[in-house]
N, C-alpha and C positions, 0 to 999 in steps of 0.2 A: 365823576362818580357813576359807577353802575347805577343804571335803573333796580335793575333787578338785585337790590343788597338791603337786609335789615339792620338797625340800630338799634344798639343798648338803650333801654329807658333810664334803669337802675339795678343793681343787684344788692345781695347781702347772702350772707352765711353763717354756719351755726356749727360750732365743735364742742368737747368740754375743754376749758379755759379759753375759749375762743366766742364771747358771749352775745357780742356785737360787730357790726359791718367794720368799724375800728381796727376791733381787734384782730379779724380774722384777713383785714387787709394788710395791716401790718406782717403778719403771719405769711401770706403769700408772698409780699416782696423780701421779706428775711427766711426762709424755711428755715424752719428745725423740726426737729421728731419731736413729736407730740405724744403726750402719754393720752391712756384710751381710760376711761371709765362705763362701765358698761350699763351702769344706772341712772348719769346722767342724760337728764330729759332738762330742756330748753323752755324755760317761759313762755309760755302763749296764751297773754293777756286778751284776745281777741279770739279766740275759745271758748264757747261755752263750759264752763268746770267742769260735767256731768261727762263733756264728748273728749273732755281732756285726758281726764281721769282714764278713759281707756284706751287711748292714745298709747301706738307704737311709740319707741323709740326714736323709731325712724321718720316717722309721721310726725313728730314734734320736730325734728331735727329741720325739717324742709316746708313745714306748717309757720314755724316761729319767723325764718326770714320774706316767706310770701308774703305772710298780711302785713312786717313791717313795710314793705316796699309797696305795697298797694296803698295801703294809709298815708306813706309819706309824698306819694303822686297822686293823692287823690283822686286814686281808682275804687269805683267798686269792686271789693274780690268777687261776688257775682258775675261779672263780665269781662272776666280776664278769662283768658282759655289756657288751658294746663295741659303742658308736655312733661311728662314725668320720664327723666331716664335714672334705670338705675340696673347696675349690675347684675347685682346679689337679690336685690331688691330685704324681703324680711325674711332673711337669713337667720339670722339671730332668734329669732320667735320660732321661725320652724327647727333650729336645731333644737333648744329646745322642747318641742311637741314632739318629732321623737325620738329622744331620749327618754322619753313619758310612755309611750308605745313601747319601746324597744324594753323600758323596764316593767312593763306589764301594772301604770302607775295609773290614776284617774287621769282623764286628759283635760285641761283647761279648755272652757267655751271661748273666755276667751283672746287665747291662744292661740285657737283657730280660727277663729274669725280675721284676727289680723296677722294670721300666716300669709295672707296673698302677700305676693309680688307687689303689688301697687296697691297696699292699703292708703298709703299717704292719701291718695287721689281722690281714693273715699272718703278719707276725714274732709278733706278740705272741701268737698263738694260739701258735706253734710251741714257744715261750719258757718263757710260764705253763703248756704243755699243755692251754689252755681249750678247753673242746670247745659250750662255751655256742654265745650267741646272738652274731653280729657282722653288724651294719648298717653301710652305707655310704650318706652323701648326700654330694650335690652340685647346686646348687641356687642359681648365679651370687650374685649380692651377699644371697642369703636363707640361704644354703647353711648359716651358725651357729642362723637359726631352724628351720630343717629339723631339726638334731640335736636338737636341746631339743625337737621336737615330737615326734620318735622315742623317746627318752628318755620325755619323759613317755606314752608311749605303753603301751611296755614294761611299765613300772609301774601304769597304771592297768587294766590289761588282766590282771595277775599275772601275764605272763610273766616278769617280772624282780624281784629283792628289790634288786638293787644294779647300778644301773649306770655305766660312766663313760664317758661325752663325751669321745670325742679328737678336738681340734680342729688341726689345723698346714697351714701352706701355705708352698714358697719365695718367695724372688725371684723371678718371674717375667723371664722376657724381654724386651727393652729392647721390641718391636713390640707388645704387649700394653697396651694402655691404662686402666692399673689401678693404684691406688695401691699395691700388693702390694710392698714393696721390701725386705722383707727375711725370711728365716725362722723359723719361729716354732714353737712345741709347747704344748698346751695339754689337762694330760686334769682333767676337773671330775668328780669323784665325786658322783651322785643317790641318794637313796631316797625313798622316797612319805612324804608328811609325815605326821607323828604330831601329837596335842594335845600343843600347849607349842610346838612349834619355832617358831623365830622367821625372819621374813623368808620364807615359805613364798612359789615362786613359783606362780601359779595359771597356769589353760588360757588366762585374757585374758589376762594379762600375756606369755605367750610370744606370744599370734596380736599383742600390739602390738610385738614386736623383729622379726614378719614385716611388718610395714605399715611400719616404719620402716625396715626393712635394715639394723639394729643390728649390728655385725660383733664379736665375740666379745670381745676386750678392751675396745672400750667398754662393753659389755654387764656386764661384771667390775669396771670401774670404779663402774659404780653402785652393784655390789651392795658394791663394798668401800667405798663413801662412808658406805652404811646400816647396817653391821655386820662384827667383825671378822673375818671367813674366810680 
């Protein structure tokens, strides 16, 4: 085994009809096209209601599978550190904000407040009360190897004991030419491998998901071909 390779703790994900790590693993080893709703938002019992309630889309989407997998390893979400990749990031918010401009309409507060790019990071800091570490990439069709390179970064550098990979991006917009067609949440919980773990990924193995452009649920299906996570 590499020294230098981190391992899966846990993952899970979040679509519409895809509601649990179940189902949305099932999903991965069987693909089919998935229909998109754009109003669905994902459960997140471990949200305060008040911080839910203005909760992105996208923010619920990659919120819901974090705390589940921190609860189920009896982690503090306070002390997990958060790599957020995401494409598009809040796409869907700012398309429409402006469409609001563009029609000379009042603008939503807010709207803009979670038009950033990595709102998600914000809720979830405000949420857990994390006060760690929160990375954002974005990094066109590489954007999934970008977080795994962050990630392992983290860890091999000790600034991190535990971190989790949130990955999500919506539907994008019909003029955007991109397979992107539906929404999606994905947080994968890392630690630096120890002797014995199995399936440990190393430093080449991440720089070959950047040569290849591997986008994150392919990436998932692999590892789930090789072992049960």
């Amino acid at each position: 085994m590499s020294l230098a390779a981190i391992t899966i703790v846990d993952w899970s994900g979040r679509a519409f009809q895809l509601e649990n790590k179940s189902a949305f693993r099932n999903w991965i080893l069987s693909p089919r096209e998935l229909e998109d709703d754009p109003g669905y938002k994902p459960e997140c019992p471990d949200v305060p209601a008040r911080l839910r309630g203005k909760s992105s889309t996208l923010s619920r989407l990659v919120m819901a599978p974090f705390f589940e997998v921190t609860s189920l390893n009896r982690l503090h979400p306070s002390e997990v550190d958060l790599v957020f990749a995401s494409r598009y990031g809040e796409i869907r918010t700012l398309e429409t904000l402006l469409d609001a401009i563009y029609c000379f309409q009042p603008v939503s507060p807010l709207d803009f407040c979670n038009s950033v790019h990595h709102t998600a990071t914000g809720y979830i800091s405000i949420a857990a009360q994390n006060r760690g570490i929160s990375r954002t990439v974005s990094a066109g069709e590489q954007t999934f190897a970008a977080g795994l390179m962050e990630c392992w970064q983290l860890l091999h550098t000790g600034r991190s004991e535990t971190v989790a990979l949130l990955v999500g991006d919506e539907a994008v917009p019909s003029f955007f030419d991109t397979p992107s067609r539906f929404a999606y949440g994905l947080a994968i919980l890392f630690q630096k491998s120890k002797a014995g773990d199995q399936f440990p990924i190393s430093l080449d193995r991440i720089q070959e998901v950047c040569n290849l452009s591997v986008s994150a649920t392919e990436w998932l299906r692999q590892r789930l071909k090789m072992s049960e996570v």
